[in-house]
C-alpha positions as CSV (number, residue, x, y, z in Angstrom):
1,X,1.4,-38.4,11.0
2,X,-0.1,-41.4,13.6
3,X,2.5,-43.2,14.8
4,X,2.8,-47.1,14.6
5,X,5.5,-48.0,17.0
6,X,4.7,-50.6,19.5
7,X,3.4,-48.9,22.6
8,X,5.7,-50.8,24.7
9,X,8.3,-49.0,22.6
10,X,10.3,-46.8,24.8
11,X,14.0,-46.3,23.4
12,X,16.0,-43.1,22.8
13,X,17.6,-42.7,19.9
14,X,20.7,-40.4,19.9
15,X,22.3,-38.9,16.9
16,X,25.9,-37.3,16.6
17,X,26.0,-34.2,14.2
18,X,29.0,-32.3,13.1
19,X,28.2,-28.7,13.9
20,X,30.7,-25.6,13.3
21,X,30.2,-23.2,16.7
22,X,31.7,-20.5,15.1
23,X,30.0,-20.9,11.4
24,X,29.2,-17.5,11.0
25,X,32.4,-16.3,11.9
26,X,34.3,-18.5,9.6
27,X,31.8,-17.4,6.9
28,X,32.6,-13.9,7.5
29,X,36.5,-14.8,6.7
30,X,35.1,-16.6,3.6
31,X,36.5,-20.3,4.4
32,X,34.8,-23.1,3.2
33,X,33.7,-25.2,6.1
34,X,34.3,-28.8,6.1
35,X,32.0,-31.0,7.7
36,X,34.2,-33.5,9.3
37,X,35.6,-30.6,11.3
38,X,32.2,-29.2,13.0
39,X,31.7,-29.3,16.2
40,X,30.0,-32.9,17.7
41,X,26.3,-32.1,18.4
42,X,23.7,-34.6,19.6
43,X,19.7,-34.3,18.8
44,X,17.6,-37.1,20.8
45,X,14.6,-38.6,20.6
46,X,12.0,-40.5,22.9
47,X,10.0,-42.9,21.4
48,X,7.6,-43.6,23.8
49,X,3.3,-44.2,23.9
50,X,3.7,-44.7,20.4
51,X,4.8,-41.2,19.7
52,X,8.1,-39.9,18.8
53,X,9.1,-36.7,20.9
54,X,12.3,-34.8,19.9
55,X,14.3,-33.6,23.7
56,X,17.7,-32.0,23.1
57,X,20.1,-30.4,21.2
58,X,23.5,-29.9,22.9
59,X,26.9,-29.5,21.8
60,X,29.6,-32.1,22.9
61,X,31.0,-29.7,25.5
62,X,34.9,-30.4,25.0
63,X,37.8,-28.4,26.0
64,X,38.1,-26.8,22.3
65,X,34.2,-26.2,22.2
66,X,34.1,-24.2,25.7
67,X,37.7,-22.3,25.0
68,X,36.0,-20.8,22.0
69,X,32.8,-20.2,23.4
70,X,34.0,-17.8,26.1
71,X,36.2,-16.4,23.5
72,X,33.6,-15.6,20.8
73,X,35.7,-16.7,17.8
74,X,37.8,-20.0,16.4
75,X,40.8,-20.6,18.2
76,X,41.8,-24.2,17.1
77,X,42.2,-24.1,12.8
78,X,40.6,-26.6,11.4
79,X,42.9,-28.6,9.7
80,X,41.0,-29.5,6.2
81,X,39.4,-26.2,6.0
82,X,42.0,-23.3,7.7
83,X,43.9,-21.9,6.0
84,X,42.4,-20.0,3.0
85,X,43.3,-16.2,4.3
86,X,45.7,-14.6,6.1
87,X,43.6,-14.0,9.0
88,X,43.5,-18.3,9.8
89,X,47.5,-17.8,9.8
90,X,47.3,-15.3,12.1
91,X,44.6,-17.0,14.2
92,X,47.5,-20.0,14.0
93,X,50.2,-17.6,15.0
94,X,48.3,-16.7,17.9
95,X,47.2,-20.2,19.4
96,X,51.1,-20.9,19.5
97,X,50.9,-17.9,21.4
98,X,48.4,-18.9,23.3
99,X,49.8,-22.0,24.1
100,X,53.5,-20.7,25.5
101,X,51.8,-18.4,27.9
102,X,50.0,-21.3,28.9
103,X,46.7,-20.2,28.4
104,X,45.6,-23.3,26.4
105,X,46.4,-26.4,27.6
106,X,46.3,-28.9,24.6
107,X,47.0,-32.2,27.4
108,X,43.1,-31.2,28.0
109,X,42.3,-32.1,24.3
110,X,41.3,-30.4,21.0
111,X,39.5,-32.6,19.5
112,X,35.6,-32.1,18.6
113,X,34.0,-35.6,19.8
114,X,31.7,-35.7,16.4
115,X,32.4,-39.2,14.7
116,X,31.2,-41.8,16.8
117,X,28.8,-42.7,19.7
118,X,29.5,-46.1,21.8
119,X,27.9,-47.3,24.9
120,X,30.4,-49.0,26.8
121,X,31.0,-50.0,30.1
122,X,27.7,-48.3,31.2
123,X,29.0,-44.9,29.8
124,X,27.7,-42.7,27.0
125,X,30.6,-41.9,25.3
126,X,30.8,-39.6,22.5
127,X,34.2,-40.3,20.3
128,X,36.4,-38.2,18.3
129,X,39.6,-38.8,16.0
130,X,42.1,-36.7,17.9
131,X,40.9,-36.7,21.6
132,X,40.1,-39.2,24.3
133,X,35.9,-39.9,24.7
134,X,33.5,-37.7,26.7
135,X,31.2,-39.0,29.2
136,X,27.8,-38.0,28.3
137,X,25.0,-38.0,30.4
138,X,20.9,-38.9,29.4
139,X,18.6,-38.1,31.4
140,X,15.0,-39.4,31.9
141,X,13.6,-37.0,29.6
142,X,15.3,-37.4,27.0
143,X,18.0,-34.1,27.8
144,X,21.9,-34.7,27.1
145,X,24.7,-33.3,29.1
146,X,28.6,-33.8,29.1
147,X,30.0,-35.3,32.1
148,X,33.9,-34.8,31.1
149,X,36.5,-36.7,29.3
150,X,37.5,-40.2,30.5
151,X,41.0,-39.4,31.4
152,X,41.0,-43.1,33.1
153,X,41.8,-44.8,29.1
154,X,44.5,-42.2,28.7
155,X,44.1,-44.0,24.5
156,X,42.0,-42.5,21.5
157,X,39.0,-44.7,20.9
158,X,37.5,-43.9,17.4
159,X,37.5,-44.9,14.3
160,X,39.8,-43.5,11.5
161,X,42.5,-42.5,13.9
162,X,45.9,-43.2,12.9
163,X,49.1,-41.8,14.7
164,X,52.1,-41.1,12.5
165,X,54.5,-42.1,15.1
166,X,56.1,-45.7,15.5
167,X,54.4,-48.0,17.0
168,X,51.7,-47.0,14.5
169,X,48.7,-49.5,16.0
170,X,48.4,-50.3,19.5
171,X,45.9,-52.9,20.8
172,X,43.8,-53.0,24.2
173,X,41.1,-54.6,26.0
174,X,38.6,-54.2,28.4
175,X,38.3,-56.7,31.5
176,X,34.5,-57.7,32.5
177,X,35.0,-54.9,35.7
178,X,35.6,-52.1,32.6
179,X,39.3,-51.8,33.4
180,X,41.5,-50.9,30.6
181,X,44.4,-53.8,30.5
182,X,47.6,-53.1,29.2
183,X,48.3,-51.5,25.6
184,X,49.5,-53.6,23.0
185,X,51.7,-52.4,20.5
186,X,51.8,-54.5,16.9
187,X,55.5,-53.8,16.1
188,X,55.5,-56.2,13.3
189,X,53.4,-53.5,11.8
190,X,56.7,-51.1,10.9
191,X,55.4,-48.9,8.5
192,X,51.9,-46.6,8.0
193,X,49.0,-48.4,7.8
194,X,45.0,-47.5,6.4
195,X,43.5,-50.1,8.7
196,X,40.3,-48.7,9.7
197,X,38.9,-50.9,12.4
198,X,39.0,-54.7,13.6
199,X,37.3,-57.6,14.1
200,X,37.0,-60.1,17.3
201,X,36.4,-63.6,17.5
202,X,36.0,-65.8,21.2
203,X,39.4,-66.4,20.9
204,X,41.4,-63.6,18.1
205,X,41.8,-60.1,17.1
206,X,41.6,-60.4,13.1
207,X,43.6,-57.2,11.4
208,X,42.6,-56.5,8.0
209,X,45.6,-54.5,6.5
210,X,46.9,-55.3,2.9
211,X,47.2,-58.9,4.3
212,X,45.1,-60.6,7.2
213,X,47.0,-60.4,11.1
214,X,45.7,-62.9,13.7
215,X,46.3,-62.1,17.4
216,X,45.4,-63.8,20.2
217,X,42.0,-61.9,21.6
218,X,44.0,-61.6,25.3
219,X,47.9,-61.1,24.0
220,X,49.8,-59.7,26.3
221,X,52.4,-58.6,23.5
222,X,52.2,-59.0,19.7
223,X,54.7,-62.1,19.4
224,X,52.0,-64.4,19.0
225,X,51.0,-62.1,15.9
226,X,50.6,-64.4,12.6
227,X,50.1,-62.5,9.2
228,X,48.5,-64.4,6.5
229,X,49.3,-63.2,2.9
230,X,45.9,-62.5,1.8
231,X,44.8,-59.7,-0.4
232,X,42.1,-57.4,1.5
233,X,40.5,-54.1,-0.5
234,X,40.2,-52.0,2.5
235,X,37.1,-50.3,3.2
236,X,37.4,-46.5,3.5
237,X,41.5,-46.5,3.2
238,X,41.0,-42.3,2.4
239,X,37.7,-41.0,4.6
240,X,38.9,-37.6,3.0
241,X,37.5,-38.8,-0.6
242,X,34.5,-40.9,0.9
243,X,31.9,-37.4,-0.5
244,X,33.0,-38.1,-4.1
245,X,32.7,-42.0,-3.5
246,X,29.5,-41.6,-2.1
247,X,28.4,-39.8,-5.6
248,X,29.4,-42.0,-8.0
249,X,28.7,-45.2,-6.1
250,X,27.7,-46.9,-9.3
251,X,30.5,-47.1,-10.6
252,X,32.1,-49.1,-7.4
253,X,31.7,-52.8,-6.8
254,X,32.3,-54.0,-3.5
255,X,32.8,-57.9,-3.1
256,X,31.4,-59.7,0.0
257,X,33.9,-62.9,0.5
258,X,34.4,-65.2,3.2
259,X,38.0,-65.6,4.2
260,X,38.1,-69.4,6.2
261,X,42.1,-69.5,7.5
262,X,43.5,-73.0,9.2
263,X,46.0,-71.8,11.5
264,X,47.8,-75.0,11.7
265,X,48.2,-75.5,8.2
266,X,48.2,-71.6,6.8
267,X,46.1,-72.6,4.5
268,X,43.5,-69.8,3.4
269,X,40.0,-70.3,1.6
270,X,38.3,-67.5,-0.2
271,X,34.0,-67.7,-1.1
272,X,32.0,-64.8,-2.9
273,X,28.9,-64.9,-0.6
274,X,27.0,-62.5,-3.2
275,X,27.3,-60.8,-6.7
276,X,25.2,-57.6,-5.9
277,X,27.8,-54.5,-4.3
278,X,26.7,-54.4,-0.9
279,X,28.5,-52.1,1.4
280,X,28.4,-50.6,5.1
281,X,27.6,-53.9,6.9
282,X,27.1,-54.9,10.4
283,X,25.9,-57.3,13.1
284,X,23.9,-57.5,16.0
285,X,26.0,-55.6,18.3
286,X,24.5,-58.7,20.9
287,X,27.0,-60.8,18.5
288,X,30.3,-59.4,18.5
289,X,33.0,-62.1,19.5
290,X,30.4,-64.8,18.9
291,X,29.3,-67.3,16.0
292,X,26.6,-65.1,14.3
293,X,24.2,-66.1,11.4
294,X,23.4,-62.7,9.6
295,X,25.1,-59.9,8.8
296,X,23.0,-56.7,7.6
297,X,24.5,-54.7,4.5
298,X,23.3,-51.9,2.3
299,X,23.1,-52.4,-1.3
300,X,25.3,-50.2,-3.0
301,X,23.4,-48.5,-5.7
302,X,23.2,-44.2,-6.1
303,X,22.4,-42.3,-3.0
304,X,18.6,-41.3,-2.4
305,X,18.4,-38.0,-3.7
306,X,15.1,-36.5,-4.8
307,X,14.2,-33.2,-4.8
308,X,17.2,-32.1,-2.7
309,X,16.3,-34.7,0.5
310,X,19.0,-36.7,1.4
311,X,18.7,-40.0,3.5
312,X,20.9,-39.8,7.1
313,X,20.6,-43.1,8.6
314,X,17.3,-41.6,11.0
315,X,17.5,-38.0,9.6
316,X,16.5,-36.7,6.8
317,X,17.5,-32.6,5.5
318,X,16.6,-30.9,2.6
319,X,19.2,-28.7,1.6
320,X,16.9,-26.4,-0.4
321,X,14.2,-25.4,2.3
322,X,17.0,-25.7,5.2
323,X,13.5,-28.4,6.8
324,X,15.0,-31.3,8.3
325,X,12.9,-34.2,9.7
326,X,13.4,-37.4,11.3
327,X,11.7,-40.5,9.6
328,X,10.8,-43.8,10.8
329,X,11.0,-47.0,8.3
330,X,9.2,-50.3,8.7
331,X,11.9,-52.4,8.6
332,X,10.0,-55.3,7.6
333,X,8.0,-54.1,4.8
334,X,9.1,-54.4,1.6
335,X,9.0,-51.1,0.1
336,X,10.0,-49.0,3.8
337,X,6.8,-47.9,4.7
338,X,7.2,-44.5,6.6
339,X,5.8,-44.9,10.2
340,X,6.4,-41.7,11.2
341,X,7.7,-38.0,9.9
342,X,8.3,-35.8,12.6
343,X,9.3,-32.0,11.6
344,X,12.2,-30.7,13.8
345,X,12.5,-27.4,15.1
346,X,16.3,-26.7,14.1
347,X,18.2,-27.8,11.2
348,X,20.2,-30.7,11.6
349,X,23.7,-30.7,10.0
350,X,25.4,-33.7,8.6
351,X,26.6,-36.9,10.8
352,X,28.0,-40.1,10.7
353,X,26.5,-42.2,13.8
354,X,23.3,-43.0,15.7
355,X,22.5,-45.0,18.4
356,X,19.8,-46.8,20.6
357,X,19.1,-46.6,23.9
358,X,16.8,-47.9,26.7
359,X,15.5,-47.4,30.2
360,X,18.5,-50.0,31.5
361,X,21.1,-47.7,29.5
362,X,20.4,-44.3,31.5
363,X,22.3,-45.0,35.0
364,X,26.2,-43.8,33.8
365,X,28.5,-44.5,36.4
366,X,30.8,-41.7,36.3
């Protein structure tokens, strides 16, 4: 199908797959795999001279993923989707084992690097729930290779991740060098909480729990924390039920509200901003911690599903034929106008995350 980006078009678009390693080996046990669990894979793409050229696939190459490929078989047990047979437990057992003699060193991770992707402080960094980031490498043509963890955060740096230990959330910041500044831990926060992200303004860190906490954007401790009694309906409290959200999204209703809070006076004004459920919204990432104008949200109506194709942000996979393709939208047309339908080589499993990229983007300072 003829292409219709702009020819001056020349961005990569990278996509982060959860991918089991082993599949066929947990099929053979009979375990039912869940997808949050796979293995992080990325897929990229050059769109360049109006054409869309599909580079790499390459696993995440984390400590887990490398243990088990010179192994030939699942070490780690994956945690929503382990233990259905004896032979998981025993696989359990023997990790332990594994982990006295010292032949797995879990201070070099576990995790799977599959949720998230962020380009930050001119590093590809490919983000997991349990681990610290991996540096990933782009090169010019479009291939992907991992670098290493960045041991220098020494803090988890995803989304979802909650530790079960007191202090329960712990805030840090960047300086304009990259350097990590020193964590801050919210102990008025004392008990377990589903926050799922934040939000920063030029001068506050605004934490949406059950009520609304305001910190100074550069706190240096939390007692400058104020919490406002507002009530918030969290978005994605339990990611573990978001499948059987996702299919009967009908019956949901999300509210978009404008919260306006005068910190001298505590006073708090709430404004329904539209009727229609819309869901999933962001910015211009150029517009974080500034005053922005538009916000860009999904309406939330029943998942595209026709004929067994499901829509994944750039990707699309038909679960029948096992085809999966990446597909190009007009943005500005009214109806979505497919500028391009590329047929990929390989399937392409489910993800969560994409991201563009540009010449100025490829130079990671390791």
């Amino acid at each position: 199908m003829k292409s219709k980006y702009p020819l001056s078009c020349t961005p990569f678009i990278i996509s982060l797959q959860n991918n089991h390693f082993h599949y066929l080996s947990d099929h053979a046990l009979h375990c039912p795999l869940h997808f949050f669990e796979g293995d992080g894979t990325f897929h990229s793409f050059k769109l360049s001279g109006g054409q869309t050229e599909y580079c790499s696939r390459r696993y995440v190459k984390t400590y887990k993923y490398m243990l088990e490929k010179e192994a030939g078989f699942p070490i780690f047990s994956n945690m929503l989707s382990g233990f259905y047979s004896l032979a998981h437990i025993l696989v359990l057992c023997l990790l332990g084992e594994f982990c006295v003699a010292i032949l797995i060193n879990l201070m070099r991770g576990f995790g799977v690097a599959n949720t998230s992707l962020a380009f930050f402080s001119h590093k590809l960094l490919a983000l997991g729930e349990s681990d610290l980031p991996y540096v990933i490498d782009l090169a010019q043509e479009g291939n992907v290779e991992t670098l290493g963890r960045w041991i220098l955060i020494q803090s988890y740096f995803a989304l979802h991740c909650k530790p079960l230990i007191f202090p329960y959330i712990t805030y840090f910041y960047f300086n304009e060098d990259g350097v990590k500044q020193k964590d801050v831990h919210l102990l008025s926060i004392n008990q377990l909480t589903p926050i799922h992200d934040f939000a920063i303004t030029k001068q506050f860190a605004i934490f949406p729990e059950t009520r609304i906490g305001i910190l100074p954007r550069y706190a240096r401790n939390d007692k400058d924390m104020r919490w406002f009694p507002v009530r918030v309906v969290l978005v994605a409290p339990d990611v573990l039920n978001i499948e059987n959200v996702f299919q009967k999204i009908g019956k949901v209703h999300f509210s978009l509200e404008k919260l306006t809070i005068n910190m001298r006076t505590r006073k708090v004004l709430k404004k329904i901003l539209s009727k229609r459920s819309l869901e999933l919204g962001s910015i211009n990432a150029s517009y974080v911690g500034k005053n922005n104008r538009y916000a860009y949200l999904g309406i939330a109506e029943k998942i595209p599903k026709i004929r067994g194709w499901w829509l994944c942000r750039d990707l699309w996979h038909d679960e029948t034929s096992g085809e999966s393709n990446f597909i190009a939208m007009d943005a500005k047309s009214p109806s979505l106008d497919i500028v391009e339908n590329v047929k990929l080589p390989r399937r392409v499993p489910w993800g969560f995350h994409s991201l563009f990229l540009n010449q100025n983007n490829l130079s990671n300072n390791w």
